[in-house]
Each structure stands twice: as C-alpha cells, then as structure tokens.
N, C-alpha and C positions, 0 to 999 in steps of 0.2 A: 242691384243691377237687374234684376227678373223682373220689378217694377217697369222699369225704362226702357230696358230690350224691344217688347213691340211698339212703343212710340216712337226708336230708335229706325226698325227695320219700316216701319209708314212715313217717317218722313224721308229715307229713302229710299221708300215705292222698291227696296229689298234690291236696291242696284247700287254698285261701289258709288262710293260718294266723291271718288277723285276719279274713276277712269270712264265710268257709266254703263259698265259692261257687270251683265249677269255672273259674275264669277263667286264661289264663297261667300263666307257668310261669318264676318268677323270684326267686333266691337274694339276703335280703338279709343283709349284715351288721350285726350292731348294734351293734357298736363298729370303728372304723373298723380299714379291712384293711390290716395292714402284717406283711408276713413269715405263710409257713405256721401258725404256729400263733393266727392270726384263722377259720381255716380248720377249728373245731370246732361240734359241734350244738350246744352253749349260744349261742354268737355269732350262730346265722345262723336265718333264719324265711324260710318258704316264701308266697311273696306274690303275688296276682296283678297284673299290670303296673298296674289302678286303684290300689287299696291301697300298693304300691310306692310313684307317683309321687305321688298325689295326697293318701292318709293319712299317709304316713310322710315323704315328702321334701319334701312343699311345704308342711310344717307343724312344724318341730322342736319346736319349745315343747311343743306335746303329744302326739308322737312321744317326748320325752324322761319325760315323765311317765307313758306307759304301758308303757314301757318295751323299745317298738322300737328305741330310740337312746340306744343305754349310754356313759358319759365313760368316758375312757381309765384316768381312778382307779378304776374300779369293776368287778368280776368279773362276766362280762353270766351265770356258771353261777349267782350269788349275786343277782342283780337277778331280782325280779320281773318279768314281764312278762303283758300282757294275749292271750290267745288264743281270738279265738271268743268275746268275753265273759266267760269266767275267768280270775283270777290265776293263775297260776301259775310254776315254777322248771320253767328248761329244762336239761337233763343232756346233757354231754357223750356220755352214755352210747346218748343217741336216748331214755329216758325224758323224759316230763312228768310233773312232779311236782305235782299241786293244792293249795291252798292253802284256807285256809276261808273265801274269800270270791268269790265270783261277783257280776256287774253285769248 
C-alpha cells in the first residue's frame, strides 16, 4: 500500500473521489483486501472519512451499485464506478477513464 498511496492521493489531486470536497484523507478498497495485489489503483478510491463511513460503509446496497463496493467475482479495473458524478473505469495505470454517461 505505501507504494500506491501517493499515486492514489495525485490522481485525486488529494480531493474525495465521491464528494470532491477537501475533507480527510482515507484509502478505500473496493473489493475486499486480501494479499498485495488488492493493493492496485483500480481497487482502491480516495475518500474523505464522511464519504468513507457514512456513503460507502453504512450503506452497501448502494455503495454496491455505484460501484464503491466490487464482489469478489468481478474485476473492480472492469466495474464501473461513480466519481464525482461521472461513470467512469478506474486503471491500474492511475488513469480515469470516462464513460458516456454522467449524473
């Protein structure tokens, strides 16, 4: 994880990655962590401690649907996920890739 931390925090320029507001400063995963390689920029979204605790973990059901919270069958590089109000595909790479639909 201390690898990918500051790749994490530059591709979101250190702002929550679901609300966009300077708050916290907190790595999540989105498919659960088990062994180094959960430990890539597709898996993991930079969240402030509200967002964290209160959009994404005290809510799975729709944490699962916008795609904060990827099942174990599913590739989190290949799930959409919501950021900021746009779909989008997160890359290992520390690219976002958009998607043609925005909310």
């Amino acid at each position: 994880m201390r690898q990918v931390r500051p790749l994490l925090r530059a591709r979101a320029d250190e702002v929550c990655e679901l609300c966009g507001e300077r708050r916290g400063e907190e790595a999540h995963h989105r498919q659960k962590r088990r062994g180094p390689d959960r430990d890539v920029l597709s898996n993991l979204l930079w969240l402030c401690s509200a967002c964290h605790h209160v959009r994404v973990h005290a809510h799975p059901s729709d944490a699962r649907l916008m795609g904060w919270i990827v099942s174990e069958v599913e590739s989190p590089a290949a799930t959409p996920v919501f950021r900021r109000g746009i779909l989008v595909l997160l890359a290992d790479s520390g690219e976002v890739l958009t998607t043609d639909h925005s909310y």
